[in-house]
C-alpha positions as CSV (number, residue, x, y, z in Angstrom):
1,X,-10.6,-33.7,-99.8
2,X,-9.1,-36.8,-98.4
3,X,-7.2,-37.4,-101.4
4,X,-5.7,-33.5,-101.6
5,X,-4.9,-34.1,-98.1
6,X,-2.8,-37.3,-98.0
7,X,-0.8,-35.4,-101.4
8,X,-0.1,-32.7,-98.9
9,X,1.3,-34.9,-96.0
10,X,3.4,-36.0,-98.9
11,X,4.6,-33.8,-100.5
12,X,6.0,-32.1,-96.0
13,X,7.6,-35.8,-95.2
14,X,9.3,-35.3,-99.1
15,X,10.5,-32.1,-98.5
16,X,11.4,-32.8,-94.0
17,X,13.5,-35.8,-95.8
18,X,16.0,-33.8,-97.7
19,X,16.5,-31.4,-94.9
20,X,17.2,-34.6,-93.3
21,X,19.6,-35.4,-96.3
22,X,21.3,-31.9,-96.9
23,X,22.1,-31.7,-92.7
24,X,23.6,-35.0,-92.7
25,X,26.0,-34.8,-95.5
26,X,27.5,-30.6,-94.5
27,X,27.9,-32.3,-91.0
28,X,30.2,-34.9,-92.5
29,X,32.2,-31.7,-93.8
30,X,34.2,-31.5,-91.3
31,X,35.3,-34.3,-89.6
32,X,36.5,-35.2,-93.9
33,X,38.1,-31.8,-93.8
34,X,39.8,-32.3,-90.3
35,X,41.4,-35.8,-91.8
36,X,42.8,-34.7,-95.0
37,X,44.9,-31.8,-92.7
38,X,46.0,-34.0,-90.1
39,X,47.3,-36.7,-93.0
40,X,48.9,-33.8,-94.9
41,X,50.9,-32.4,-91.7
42,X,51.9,-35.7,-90.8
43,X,53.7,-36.3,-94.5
44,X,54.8,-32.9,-94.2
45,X,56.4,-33.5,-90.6
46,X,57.9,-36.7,-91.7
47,X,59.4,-35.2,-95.0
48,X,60.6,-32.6,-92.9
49,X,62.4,-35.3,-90.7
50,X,64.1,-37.2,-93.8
51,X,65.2,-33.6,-95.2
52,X,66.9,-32.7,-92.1
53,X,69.2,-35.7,-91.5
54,X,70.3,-34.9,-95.0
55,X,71.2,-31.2,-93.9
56,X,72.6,-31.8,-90.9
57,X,76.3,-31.8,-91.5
58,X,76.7,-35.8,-90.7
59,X,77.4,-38.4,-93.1
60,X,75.7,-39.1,-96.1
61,X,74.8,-42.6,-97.1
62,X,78.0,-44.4,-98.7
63,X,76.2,-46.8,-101.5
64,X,77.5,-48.0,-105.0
65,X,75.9,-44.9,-106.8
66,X,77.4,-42.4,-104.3
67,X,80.6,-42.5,-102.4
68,X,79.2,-40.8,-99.7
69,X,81.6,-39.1,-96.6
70,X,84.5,-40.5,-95.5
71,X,85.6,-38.8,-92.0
72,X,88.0,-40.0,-89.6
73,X,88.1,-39.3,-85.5
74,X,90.6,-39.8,-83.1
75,X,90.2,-41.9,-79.8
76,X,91.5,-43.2,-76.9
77,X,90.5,-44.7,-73.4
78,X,92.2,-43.2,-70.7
79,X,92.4,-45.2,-67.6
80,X,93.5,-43.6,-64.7
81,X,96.5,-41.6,-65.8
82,X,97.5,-42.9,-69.1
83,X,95.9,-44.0,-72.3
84,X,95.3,-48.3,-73.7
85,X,96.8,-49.1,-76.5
86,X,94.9,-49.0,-79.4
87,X,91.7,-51.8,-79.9
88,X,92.0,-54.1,-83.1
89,X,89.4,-54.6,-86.0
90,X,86.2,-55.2,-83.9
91,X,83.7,-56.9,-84.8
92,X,83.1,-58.6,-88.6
93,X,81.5,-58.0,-90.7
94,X,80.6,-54.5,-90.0
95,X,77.4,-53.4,-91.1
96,X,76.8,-50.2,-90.4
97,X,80.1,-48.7,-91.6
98,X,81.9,-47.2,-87.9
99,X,84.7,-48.7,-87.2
100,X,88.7,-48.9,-86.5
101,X,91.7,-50.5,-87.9
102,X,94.0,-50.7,-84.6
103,X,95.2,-47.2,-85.4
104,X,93.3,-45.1,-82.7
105,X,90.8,-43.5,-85.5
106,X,87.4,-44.3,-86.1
107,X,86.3,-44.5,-89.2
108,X,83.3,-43.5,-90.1
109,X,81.5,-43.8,-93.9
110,X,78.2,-46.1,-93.2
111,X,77.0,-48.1,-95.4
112,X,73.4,-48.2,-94.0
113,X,70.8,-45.4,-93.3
114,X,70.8,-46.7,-89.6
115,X,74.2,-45.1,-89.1
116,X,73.8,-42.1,-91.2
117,X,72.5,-38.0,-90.0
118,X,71.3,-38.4,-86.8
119,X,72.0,-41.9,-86.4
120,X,75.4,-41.6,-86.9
121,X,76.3,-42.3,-83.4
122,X,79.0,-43.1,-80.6
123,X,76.5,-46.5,-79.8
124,X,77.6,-47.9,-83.4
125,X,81.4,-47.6,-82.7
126,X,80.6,-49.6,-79.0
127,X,78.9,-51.9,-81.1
128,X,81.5,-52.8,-83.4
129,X,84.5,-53.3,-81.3
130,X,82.5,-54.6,-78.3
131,X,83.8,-51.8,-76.6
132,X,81.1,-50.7,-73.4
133,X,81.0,-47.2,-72.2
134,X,78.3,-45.7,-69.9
135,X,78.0,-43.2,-67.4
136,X,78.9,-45.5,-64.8
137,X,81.6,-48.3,-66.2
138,X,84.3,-48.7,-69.1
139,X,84.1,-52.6,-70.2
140,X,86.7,-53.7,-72.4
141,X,86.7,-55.8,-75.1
142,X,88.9,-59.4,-75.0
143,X,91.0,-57.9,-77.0
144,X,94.2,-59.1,-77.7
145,X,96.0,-55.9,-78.7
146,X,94.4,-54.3,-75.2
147,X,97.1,-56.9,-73.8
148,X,96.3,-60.5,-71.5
149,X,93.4,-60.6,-69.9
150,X,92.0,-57.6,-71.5
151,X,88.5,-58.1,-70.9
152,X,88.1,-55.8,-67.8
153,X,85.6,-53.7,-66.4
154,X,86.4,-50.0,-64.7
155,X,83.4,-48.9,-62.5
156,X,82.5,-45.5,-60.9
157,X,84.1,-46.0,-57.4
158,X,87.1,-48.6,-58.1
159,X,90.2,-47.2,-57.2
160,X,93.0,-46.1,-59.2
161,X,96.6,-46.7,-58.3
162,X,97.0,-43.4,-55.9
163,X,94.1,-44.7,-54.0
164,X,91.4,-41.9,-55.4
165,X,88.0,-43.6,-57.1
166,X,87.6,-43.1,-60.5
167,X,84.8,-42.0,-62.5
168,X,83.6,-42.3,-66.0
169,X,82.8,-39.8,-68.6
170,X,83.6,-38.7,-72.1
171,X,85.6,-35.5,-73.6
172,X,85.0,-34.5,-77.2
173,X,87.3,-32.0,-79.3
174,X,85.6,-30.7,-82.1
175,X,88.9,-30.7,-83.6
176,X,91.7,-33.2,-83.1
177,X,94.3,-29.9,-83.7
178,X,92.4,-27.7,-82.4
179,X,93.1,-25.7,-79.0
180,X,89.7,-25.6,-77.5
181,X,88.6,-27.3,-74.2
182,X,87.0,-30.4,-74.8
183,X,82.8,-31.2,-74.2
184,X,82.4,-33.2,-70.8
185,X,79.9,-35.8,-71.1
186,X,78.8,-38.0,-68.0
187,X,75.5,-39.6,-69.4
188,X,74.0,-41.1,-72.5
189,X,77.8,-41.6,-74.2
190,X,76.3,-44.1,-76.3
191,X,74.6,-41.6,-78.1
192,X,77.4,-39.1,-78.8
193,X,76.5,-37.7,-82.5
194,X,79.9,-37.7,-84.9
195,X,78.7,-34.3,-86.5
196,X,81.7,-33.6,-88.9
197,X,85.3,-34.8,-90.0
198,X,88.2,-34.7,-87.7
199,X,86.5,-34.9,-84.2
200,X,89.0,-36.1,-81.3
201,X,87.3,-38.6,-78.1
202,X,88.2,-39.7,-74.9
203,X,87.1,-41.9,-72.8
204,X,88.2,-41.5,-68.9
205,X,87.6,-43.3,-66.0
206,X,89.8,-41.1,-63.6
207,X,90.0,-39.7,-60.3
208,X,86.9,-37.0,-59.8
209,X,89.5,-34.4,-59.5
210,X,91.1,-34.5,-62.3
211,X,90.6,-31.3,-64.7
212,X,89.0,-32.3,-67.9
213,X,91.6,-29.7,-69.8
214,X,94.8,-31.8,-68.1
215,X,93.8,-34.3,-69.6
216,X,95.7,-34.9,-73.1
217,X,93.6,-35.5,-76.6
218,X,94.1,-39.6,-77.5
219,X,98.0,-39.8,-79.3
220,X,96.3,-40.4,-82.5
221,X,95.0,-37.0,-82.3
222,X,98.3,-35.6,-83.3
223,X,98.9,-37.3,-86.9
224,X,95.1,-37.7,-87.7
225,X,95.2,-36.4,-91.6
226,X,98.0,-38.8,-92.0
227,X,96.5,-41.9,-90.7
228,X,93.1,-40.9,-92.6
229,X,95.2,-40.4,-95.8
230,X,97.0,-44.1,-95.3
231,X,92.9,-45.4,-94.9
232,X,92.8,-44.2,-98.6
233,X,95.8,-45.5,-100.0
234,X,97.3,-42.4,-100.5
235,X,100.0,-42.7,-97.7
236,X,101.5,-44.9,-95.5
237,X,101.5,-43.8,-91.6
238,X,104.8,-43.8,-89.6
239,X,104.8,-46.0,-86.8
240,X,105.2,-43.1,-83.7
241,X,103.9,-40.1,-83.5
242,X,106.1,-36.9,-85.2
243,X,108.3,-35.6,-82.5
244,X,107.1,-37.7,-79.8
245,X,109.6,-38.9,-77.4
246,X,109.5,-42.9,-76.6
247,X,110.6,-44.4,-73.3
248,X,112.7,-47.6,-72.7
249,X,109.3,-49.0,-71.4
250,X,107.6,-48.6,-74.4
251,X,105.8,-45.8,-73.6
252,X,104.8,-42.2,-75.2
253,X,103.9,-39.0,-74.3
254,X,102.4,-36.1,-77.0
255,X,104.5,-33.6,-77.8
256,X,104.4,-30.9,-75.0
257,X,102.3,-32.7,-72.8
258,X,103.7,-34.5,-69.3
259,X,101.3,-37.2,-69.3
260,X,102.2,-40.7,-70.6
261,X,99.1,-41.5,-73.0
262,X,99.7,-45.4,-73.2
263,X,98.6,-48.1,-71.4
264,X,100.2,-48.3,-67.5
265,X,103.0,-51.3,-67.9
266,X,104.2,-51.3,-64.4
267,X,101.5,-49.5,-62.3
268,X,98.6,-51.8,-60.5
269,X,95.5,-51.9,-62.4
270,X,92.2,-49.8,-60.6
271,X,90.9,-51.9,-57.7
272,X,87.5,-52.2,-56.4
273,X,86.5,-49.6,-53.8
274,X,83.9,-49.5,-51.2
């Protein structure tokens, strides 16, 4: 009996111990289950993420096995009531592929995925020519085609030359020949997205009063195509702007426009205000 009785007891604790067994491996079930979704939505979302920046419109990546976009934008900063001259080169070398050549255009074909899509950004061209826009100053670069003692810094509340404080913000045309009223941006200019080919941008520290629309598009604006064709070799750009009129003093306005869009030569510059 005692020998029937301990093969009994055996055979329960056998049986209890895969239970046991079968329990603990369907409650590993799901916490396996719950991992392999989570790591498949999360390659999911971040091919998602790389499909969209190459969908989005902006430039492609410019490499030796593709040539990539070339697109070309017109700027200018406008200080006040009339537009700088033109910055130089910028920065060398240039890495990320946004630049200008002292012709009011930037041009804009990256070289890197940094500055391509999404990335392709206002914050590159800053970068580049040293050129420091926020919603609060306009910092120059030193220059020398911005003039003598170019390096200077225009801050919300300095005072233009009629006495009025200036403020800073940014227009955008989404087409330098176009006829619609420019975008108004007063924060985060840095991270203005170029978002196609023949975009037009200003940068304004004016009076607060002053209507966005008076304000004219940067001179480049008007022969774009050209100087974009003379970045490729394909033409040669004149050195005014077709039909423009120029002034003994050296400065220009765009055609049917009254507002002089080159740098002031005999007006006081902004002063500090309090």
């Amino acid at each position: 009996m005692g020998r029937a009785s301990s093969a009994k007891k055996a055979a329960r604790v056998a049986q209890s111990s895969g239970k046991r067994r079968v329990r603990s491996q369907q409650g590993l079930v799901f916490p396996i289950a719950l991992v392999a979704v989570l790591t498949l939505g999360l390659a999911l979302l971040i091919y998602g993420r790389a499909t969209n920046h190459q969908d989005l419109g902006a430039p492609k990546l410019n490499t030796a096995n593709s040539s990539g976009d070339h697109w070309h934008g017109a700027y200018g900063i406008y200080i006040c009531d009339q537009y700088l001259p033109n910055m130089s080169v910028g920065v060398d070398p240039d890495p990320g592929g946004i630049h200008t050549h002292q012709d009011g255009v930037i041009h804009i074909h990256p070289f890197q995925t940094a500055t391509t899509g999404r990335n392709a950004r206002m914050g590159d061209f800053f970068h580049q020519t040293g050129l420091d826009v926020t919603s609060s100053k306009i910092a120059l670069p030193d220059d020398p085609a911005l003039g003598a003692n170019s390096a200077k810094t225009y801050k919300s509340g300095d005072k233009c030359p009629n006495g009025k404080k200036g403020v800073v913000k940014a227009l955008v045309w989404t087409a330098a020949n176009g006829t619609a009223a420019p975008k108004v941006f007063v924060a985060d200019i840095d991270r203005i997205r170029f978002t196609k080919d023949g975009e037009a941008f200003a940068f304004v520290f004016a009076p607060a009063d002053v209507d966005p629309n008076t304000i004219p598009k940067p001179p480049s604006a008007a022969r774009l195509a050209e100087l974009g064709a003379a970045d490729t070799g394909s033409a040669t750009p004149s050195s005014t702007v077709p039909g423009e009129t120029t002034t003994g003093s050296g400065s220009t306005t765009v055609p049917g426009s009254t507002v002089a869009t080159t740098a002031p030569t005999t007006t006081a510059p902004p002063t500090s205000g309090g």
